[in-house]
C-alpha positions in Angstrom: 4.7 -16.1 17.2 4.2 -12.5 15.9 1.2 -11.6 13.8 1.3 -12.1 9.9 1.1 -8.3 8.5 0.9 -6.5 5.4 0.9 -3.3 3.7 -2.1 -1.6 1.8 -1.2 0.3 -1.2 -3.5 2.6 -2.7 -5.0 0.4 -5.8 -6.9 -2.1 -3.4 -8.1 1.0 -0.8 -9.8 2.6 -3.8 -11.1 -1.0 -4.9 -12.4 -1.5 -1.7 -14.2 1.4 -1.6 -15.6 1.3 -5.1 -18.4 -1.8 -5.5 -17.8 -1.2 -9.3 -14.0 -1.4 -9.5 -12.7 -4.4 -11.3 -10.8 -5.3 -8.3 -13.6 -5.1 -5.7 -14.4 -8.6 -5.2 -11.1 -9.5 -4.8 -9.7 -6.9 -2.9 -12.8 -7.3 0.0 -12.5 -11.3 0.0 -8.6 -11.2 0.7 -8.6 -8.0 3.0 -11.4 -9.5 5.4 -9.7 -13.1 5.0 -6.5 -12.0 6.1 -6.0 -12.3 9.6 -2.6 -10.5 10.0 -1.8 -6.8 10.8 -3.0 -4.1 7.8 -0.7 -1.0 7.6 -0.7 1.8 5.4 2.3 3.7 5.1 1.6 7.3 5.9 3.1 8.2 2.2 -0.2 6.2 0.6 -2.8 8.2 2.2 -2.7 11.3 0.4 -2.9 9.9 -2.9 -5.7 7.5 -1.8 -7.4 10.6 -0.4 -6.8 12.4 -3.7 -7.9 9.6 -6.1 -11.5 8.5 -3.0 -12.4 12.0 -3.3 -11.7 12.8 -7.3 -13.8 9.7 -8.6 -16.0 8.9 -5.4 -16.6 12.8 -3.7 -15.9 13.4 -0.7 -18.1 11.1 1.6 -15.8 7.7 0.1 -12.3 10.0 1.5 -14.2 10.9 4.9 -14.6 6.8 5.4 -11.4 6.0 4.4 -9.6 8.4 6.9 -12.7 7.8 9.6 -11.6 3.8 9.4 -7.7 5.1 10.3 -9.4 7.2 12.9 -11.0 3.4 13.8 -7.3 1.3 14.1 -8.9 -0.7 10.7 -5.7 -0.3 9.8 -2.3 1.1 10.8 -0.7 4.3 9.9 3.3 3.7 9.4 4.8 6.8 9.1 8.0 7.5 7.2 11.2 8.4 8.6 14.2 10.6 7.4 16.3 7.4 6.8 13.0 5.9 4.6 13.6 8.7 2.3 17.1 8.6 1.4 16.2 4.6 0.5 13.1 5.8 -1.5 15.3 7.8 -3.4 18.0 5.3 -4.1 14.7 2.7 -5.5 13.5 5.8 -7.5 16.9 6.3 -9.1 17.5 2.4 -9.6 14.4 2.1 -11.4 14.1 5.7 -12.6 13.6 3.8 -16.1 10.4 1.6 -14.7 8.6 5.0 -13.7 8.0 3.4 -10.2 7.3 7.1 -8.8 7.3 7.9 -4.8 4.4 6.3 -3.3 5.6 2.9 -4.7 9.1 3.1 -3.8 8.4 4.5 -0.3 5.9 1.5 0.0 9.0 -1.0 -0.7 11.2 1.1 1.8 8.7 0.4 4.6 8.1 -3.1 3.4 12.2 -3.4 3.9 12.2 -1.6 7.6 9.5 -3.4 8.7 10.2 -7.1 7.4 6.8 -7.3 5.4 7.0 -9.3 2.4 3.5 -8.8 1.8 1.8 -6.1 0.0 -1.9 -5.9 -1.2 -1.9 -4.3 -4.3 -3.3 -3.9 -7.9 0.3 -2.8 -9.1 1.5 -6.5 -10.3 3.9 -4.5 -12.9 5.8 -2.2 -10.2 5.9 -4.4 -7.4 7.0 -7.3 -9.4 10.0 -5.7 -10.7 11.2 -4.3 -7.7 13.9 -6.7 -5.9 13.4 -6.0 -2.3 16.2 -5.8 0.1 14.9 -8.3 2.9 13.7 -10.7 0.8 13.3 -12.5 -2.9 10.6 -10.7 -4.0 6.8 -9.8 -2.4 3.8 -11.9 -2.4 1.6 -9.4 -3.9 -2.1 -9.8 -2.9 -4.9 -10.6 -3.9 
């Protein structure tokens, strides 16, 4: 049987790392309870860099990208073909604002056969309609 896994969006890395977010609780109790495969797509970490380093300095970024450097979690790069599907979500739901992060999230999701995201982003990820499956169980 192959090991549950899941992606990590950007919301629930920042929760994790900040004791005072809303989500923190939350985010820690599910992420350690979960005993599956968690993989960032390579497309997240620059805006969880960006947003770690803005509101946290520097020393919450370094542990993020030292706990990639650690196999916490998975780097999933994006390919060529991810792309041209990322921009065929962004168009589809050009009205929602969905924006590239997101939408390259769902494209990995799709390649990958993940129907499981953690998140904070119930209002994105809840209107997009996956290809590979009815919809994503959005975590926690």
């Amino acid at each position: 049987m192959r090991k549950a896994a899941a992606l990590v969006d950007t919301g629930i890395l920042y929760a994790l790392a900040d004791k005072g977010d809303a989500w923190h609780r939350r985010a820690a109790s599910s992420v350690v309870g979960f005993h599956g495969q968690l993989i960032v797509p390579a497309s997240v970490i620059p805006e969880a860099c960006h947003l770690l380093n803005s509101c946290l300095g520097p020393f919450a970024e370094v542990a993020f990208l030292d706990a990639l450097i650690r196999r916490e979690m998975s780097v999933e790069q994006v390919t060529g073909p991810d792309l041209a599907r990322t921009v065929a979500i962004l168009k589809r739901y050009a009205d929602a604002n969905i924006g590239f992060v997101d939408a390259s999230l769902v494209v990995v999701a799709e390649r990958l056969g993940i129907h499981t995201i953690f998140t904070t982003d119930r209002r994105h990820f809840s209107l997009i309609k996956p290809a590979h499956c009815s919809a994503f169980t959005l975590l926690p």
